[in-house]
Structures are given as C-alpha cells and as structure tokens.
N, C-alpha and C positions, 0 to 999 in steps of 0.2 A: 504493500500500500504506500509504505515513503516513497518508495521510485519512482511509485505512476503522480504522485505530488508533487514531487522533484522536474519529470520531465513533463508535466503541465505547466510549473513555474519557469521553466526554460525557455517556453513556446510564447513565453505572455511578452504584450510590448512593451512591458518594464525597462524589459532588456536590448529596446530597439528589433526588435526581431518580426520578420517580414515574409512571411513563406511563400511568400512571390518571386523574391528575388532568387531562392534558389534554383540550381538547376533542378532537370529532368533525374537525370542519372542520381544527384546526389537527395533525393526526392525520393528515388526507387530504392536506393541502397538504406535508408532508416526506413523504409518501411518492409525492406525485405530482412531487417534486424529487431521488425516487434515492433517499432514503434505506430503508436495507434493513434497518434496525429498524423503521422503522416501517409497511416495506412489507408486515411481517413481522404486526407486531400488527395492522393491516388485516386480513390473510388469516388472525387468527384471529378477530377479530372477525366476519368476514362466515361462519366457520366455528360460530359458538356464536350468532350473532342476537345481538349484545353491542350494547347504546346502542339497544336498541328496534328494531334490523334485524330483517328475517327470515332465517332461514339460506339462506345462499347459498353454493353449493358449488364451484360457476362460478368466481364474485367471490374466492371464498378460494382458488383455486387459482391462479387466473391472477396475485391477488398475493402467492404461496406461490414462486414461480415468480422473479419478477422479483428476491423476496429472496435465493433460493438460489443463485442467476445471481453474486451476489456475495456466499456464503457467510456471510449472514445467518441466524443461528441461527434467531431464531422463524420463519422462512419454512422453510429447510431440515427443520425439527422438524415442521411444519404439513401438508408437503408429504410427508412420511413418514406421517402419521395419514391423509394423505387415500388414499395409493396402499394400503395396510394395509387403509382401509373397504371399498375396491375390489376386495381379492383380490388387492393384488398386492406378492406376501408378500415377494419376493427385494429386491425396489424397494424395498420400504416398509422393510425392515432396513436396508439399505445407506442409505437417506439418514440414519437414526436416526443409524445410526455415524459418517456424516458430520460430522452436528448436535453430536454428543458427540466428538468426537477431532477436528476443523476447525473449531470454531468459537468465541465465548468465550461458548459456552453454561453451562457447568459458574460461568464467572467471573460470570457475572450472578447464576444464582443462589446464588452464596456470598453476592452482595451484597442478597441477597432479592427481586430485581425480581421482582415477580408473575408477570409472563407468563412467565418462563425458567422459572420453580419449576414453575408447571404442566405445561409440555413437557419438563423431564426425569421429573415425578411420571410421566405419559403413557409416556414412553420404560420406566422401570424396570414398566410392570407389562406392554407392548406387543410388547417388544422382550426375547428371552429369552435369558440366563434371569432369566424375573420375580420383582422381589423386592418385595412386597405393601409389607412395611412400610417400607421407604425411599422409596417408592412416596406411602405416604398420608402421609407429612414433609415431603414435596416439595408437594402437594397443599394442606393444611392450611398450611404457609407462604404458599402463592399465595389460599390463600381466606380466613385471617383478613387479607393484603394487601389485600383487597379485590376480587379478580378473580373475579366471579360465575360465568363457565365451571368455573372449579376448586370455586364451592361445590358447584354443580350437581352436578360429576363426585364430589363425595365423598357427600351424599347419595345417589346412585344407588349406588355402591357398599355405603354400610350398608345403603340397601334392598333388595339383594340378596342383601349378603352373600356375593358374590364373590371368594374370595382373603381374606377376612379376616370376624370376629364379625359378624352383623346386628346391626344396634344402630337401632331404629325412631328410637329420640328423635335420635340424631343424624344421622339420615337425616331427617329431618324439620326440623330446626332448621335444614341448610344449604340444602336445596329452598326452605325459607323466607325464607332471605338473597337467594338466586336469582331467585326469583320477582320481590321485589321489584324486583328490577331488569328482568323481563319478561324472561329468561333461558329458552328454550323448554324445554329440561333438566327445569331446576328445575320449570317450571309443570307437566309430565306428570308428573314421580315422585309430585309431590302428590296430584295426579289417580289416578295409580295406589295412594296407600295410604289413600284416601278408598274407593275402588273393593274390594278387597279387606280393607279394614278392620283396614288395616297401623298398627299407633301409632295411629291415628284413629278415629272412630264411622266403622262404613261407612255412606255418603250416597253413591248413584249421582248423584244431580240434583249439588251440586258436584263429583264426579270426571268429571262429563262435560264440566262448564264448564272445569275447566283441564285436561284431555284434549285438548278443542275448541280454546283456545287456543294451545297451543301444538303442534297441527296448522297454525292458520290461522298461524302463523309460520313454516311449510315444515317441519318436524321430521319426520323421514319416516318415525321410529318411533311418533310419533304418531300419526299419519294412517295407518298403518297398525292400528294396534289400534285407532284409532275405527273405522275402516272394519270390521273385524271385529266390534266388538261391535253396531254397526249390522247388517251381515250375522244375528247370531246375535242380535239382539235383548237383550243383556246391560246390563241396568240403563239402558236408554233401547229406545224402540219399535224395533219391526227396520223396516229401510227398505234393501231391497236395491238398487234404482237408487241410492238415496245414497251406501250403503256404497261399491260399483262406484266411484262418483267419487273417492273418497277412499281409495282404493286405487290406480288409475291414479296419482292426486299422487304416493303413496308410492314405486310402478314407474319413475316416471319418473326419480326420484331414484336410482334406481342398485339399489331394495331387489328383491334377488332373493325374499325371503318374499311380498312386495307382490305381485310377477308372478304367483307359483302362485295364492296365492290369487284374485285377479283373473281368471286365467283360469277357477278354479272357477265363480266363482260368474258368473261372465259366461254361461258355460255354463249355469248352474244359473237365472239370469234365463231364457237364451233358450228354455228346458225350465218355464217358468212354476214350475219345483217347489220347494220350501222348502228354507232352509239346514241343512247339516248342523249336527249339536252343537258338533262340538270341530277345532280344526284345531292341527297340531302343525306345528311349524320344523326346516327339515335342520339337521344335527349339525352340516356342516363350519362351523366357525367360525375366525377369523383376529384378529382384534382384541379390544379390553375391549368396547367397543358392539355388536359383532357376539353375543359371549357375553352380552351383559346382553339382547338381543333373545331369545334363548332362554331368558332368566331368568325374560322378560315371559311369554310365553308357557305356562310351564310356572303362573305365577301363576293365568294366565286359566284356565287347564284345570282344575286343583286352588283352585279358588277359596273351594270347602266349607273345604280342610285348611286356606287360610291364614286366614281367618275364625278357626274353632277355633283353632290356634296362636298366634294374636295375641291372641287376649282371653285365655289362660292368664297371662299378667303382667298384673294392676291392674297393677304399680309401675309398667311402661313405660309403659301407656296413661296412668297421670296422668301422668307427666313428658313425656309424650309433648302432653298437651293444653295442657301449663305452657308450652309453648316454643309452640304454636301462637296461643296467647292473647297471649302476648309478641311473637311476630312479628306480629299483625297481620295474619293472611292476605285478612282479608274486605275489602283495598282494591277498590271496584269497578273501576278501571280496569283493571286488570290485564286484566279479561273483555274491553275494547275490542277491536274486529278490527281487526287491525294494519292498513297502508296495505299496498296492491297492490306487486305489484314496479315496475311505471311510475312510479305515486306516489312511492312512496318515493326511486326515481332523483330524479323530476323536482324534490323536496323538497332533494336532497343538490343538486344542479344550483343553484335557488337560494339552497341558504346560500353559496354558492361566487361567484355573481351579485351578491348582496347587497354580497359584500367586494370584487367589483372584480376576482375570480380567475378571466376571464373563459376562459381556457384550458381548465380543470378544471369550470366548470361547462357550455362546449361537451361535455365527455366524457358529462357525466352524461344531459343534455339530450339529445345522439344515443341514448346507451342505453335512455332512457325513451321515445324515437322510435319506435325496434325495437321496443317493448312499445305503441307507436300510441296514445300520449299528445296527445292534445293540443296542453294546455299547451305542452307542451316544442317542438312544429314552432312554435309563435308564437316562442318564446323564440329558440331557433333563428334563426328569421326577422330577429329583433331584432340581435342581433352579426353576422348580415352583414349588415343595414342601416346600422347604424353604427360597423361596424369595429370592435367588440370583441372582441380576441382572436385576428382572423383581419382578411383583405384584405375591401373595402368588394366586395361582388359583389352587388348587385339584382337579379341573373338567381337566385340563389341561395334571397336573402332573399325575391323572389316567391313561387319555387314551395312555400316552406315555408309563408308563410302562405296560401298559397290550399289546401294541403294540411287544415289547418286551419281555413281557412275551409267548406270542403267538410263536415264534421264541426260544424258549426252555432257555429262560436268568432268573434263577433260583431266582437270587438279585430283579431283578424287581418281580417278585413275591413276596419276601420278603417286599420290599418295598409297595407294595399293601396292603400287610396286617399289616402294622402299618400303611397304610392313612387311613385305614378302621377306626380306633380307632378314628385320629384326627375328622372324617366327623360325627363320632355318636355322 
C-alpha cells in the first residue's frame, strides 16, 4: 500500500510532472513494469489512436484492466467508458464510482494532470446525473493541457451541440488542435463540418479525405458513415461493395448501427438493387458517443436544414475560417494511411529492440506475428538465437525464420544458414 502512495505522489504536479511530455516507449516500459498510471494512460491512448496509433479497443482494455487490478484511476475511468460503449450500463456506472470514491482520481485532477481532467470531464456528462458544464471545465483543462482526446471530445460536443450551445468556431478550433496531432476524433468532426457545411464552405472532396482518414485509423464511427455515404453515394460516387467493407470494419468493432446496416445493404448487393435514400439509428443510446452517433446521423438525413442553418451566421462562418486559417489544417500528412495493425506492433517491437528492452519488444513482435508479419517471425527468430530476453532455443529460432522465410524474407534465410553452423 506505501508504494502504490509513493508512486501516486510521484505522478502529482507537485513535482512539475506532465505525462504528456513523455515519450511512447518510455510510456510503454513503466507500464510494462506494473505501473498502473501509466498502464492507465496506455489504455487511453490505445482508446483515442493518441501518438499516431490506430484505435484499439482490445489494447485499451486489456491495459484498462491491469490498471484497475490495482485501482489505478485512469485504467478504472477507461475501463468504465469502455463497458458504457458496450451497453453495459450497470458495469460501466459502478467502475465510474469506483474511479471517483477509490481512487486519487478527483487529487490528480485538482492538480491539473490532463488525463485525470479528461476522465472525470467523461464521468460528469456519462455517469448521471450529468452535469454539462462541470463537464466541459474538466474537458477544457485536459485540452488546453494539451491532451488531444479531450480537444477532440470538446469539439464534437460544440459540433453537436449536445448538452450545451453549438458553437461551430469552437468546434472547429479544437478538431483543429486534434487533428494535428492525427487524433481520429478530431480528423472526422472536421470531415463532418466540411460535409454538411458546418462553420466551413461545404467541400465533399476534403470531408471525404478526413472522413477516410480517420476511418483508416479504426474509428468505427467513421467507417461507419463512410461506409454509408458510399452506400448512398453522398458527396463521393456510390460504390456498394466498398461501402459493404467498411461497414463490416465498423461491425466488427462492436457498432450495432454498422451491423443493420450491413446486413441491408448486403442484402441489397445480393438483390443487385440500388441503395435506399436515408437510413436512421435506434434510439437506445447509453453513452456521450453513442448519443453523438445519433447526432451524426440525424446531420446526414437533414443535410438541406444544416447547410441552411449554418450559412445564416457570416459572423460564425468568418470566425469560423479565422481559426481554420490559423490552425493550419491543409498539412498533407495528416491524409497518410496510417500503418497496419502488424506494422504498427512490429514498429513498437522495434523501438523497444533498439533500446535493448528485449522483453517488451518479444511482446510486441509475437503480436504482430498473430497479424503474420513478417518482419516480426525474423525478429523473433533473432532473441532466440541469441538469447535476448529469453533462453538461447535454435529449435525455436529455426522455425520462426523458416516461417518467414516461406513468405519470401531473404534475411531469414540468411539467418538459417549461419544457425545451421551453430547446431553442427
């Protein structure tokens, strides 16, 4: 019990301490050593695509899990948002409460840590009864801190104007912090007020581009309304087998919307017949995302009214371009397609190889295995050839590079033929 005191008083901003500023890797290594702060900011990381990830749901649960184990606030808080997205409402209150009466969640963010501010802004509008504006205090401390999930999350909220005034321009200025950072969130809301000609000129050709983006990030409300305006041909060509694919992404991801429509139009493929006009969302709703899904929705249908409605303010629309112009949005990278999930493992695998962490980059390396990487079976290959990280096993390290070798990876090959020498 002193130590989990000790390294909760280490984490506070007493000590100037900022868990933003660390890196990834050094991020990954305390929380691949126990610690349930940081196992915590992991699992929201991997929950919001934070540092250039794709959202992983898996990844944020599984280290939502180990922090809660040992009543780590942001893991406990995390793992409440995630059982909440899922429907599963009794769960997902009860660990809230847990988060806020067990833990020194409330004491982080007195002391402004970003990530605490954000999961209790999350708790007070999630966990009822909701209170908006303590809500967006909580939010706005974690996002002028600099935690891109919370700008995300307040943009989406003036863009819908959920629980409190729509306000385009500052739905727009935080989407625009977000993005920057390649925050999936941010890069759709944008998408979506380019799309409906929210604060912005409507342009379909860019709301499809950061639509598309931060779909190809896993964002499952993304890929979900891509996959629909594909389906219904909305500001890019209709292309029903495409749609279909990017729907399934969406389905997989847990989105009950995804499934219906998927089945429709699966149906509606194997009937050669054309998509219907308009699709609507069930009512039950459980969480802030679940209701901002039904926000989207209702956008797409009523696309005429929010057109009309938004161009009745110049004032907005210029202040709304002033901050556009300012942020910068037309970085091209932003558009880059993100790296695979293999890739991406086997990337985290080697920043962890590089430093010598050869433990932690086994973990990543198996994971990007499972996703039948490559790379990763050579790498593999390599720390049981040479005992890093694990017992020296050739029977091991063979079958990984022949694995690999099988898959046309020329090194692994090589590497075959000097363990031939060691095993004679």
């Amino acid at each position: 019990m002193l130590t989990i005191w000790i390294t909760l008083l280490f984490h506070s901003k007493t000590f100037g301490y900022d868990p933003l500023k660390e890196t990834l890797a050094t991020i990954q290594q305390k929380a691949f050593n126990g610690d349930a702060y940081f196992q915590g900011v992991l699992a929201l990381f991997h929950k919001h695509g934070e540092r250039g990830m794709t959202v992983d749901l898996e990844e944020a649960a599984r280290w939502a899990k180990m922090s809660a184990e040992k009543k780590g606030a942001l893991g406990l808080a995390t793992l409440a948002a995630l059982e909440l997205e899922q429907g599963n409402i009794s769960k997902g209150r009860f660990l809230y409460d847990e988060a806020y009466l067990h833990t020194n969640l409330r004491k982080l963010g007195d002391k402004k840590d970003p990530l605490a501010s954000f999961c209790l802004g999350m708790m007070e509008i999630d966990n009822p009864p909701s209170n908006i504006p303590k809500a967006l205090r909580h939010l706005e401390d974690a996002a002028v801190g600099g935690f891109p999930a919370a700008q995300a999350t307040l943009g989406m909220i003036y863009f819908t104007g959920i629980g409190t005034a729509k306000n385009s321009a500052l739905a727009i200025k935080w989407c625009s912090k977000a993005s920057k950072e390649k925050v999936p969130l941010g890069m759709f809301y944008l998408g979506m007020a380019y799309s409906v000609g929210d604060g912005l000129p409507m342009n379909d050709e860019i709301a499809m581009r950061w639509i598309h983006a931060a779909a190809s990030r896993e964002l499952a409300m993304a890929q979900l309304v891509l996959g629909m305006k594909l389906a219904q041909g909305d500001g890019i060509s209709k292309n029903l087998p495409l749609a279909i694919q990017w729907l399934r992404r969406a389905s997989k991801k847990g989105s009950a919307d995804a499934a219906l429509q998927l089945r429709r139009y699966e149906n509606l493929l194997a009937r050669s017949a054309s998509a219907p006009a308009s699709y609507k969302v069930p009512s039950q709703q459980s969480s802030l995302r679940q209701n901002i899904t039904q926000s989207i929705s209702d956008d797409l249908n009523d696309k005429n009214k929010s057109i009309v409605a938004s161009n009745q303010s110049n004032k907005i629309k210029s202040m709304a371009e002033q901050v556009y112009q300012e942020e910068e949005l037309f970085d091209p990278t932003v558009f880059d397609e993100p790296a695979d999930k293999a890739s991406s493992l086997l990337n985290l695998g080697l920043e962890n190889y590089k430093s010598s962490k050869f433990i932690d980059a086994k973990f990543y390396f198996e994971k990007a295995s499972s996703e039948d990487n490559v790379q990763a079976n050579r790498y593999l290959g390599i720390l049981y050839f040479l005992g890093q990280g694990v017992s020296i096993d050739y029977k091991k390290a063979t079958s990984y590079f022949e694995m690999a070798k099988l898959k046309g990876d020329l090194e692994s090959a090589r590497y075959l033929r000097i363990l031939k020498q060691f095993k004679e």
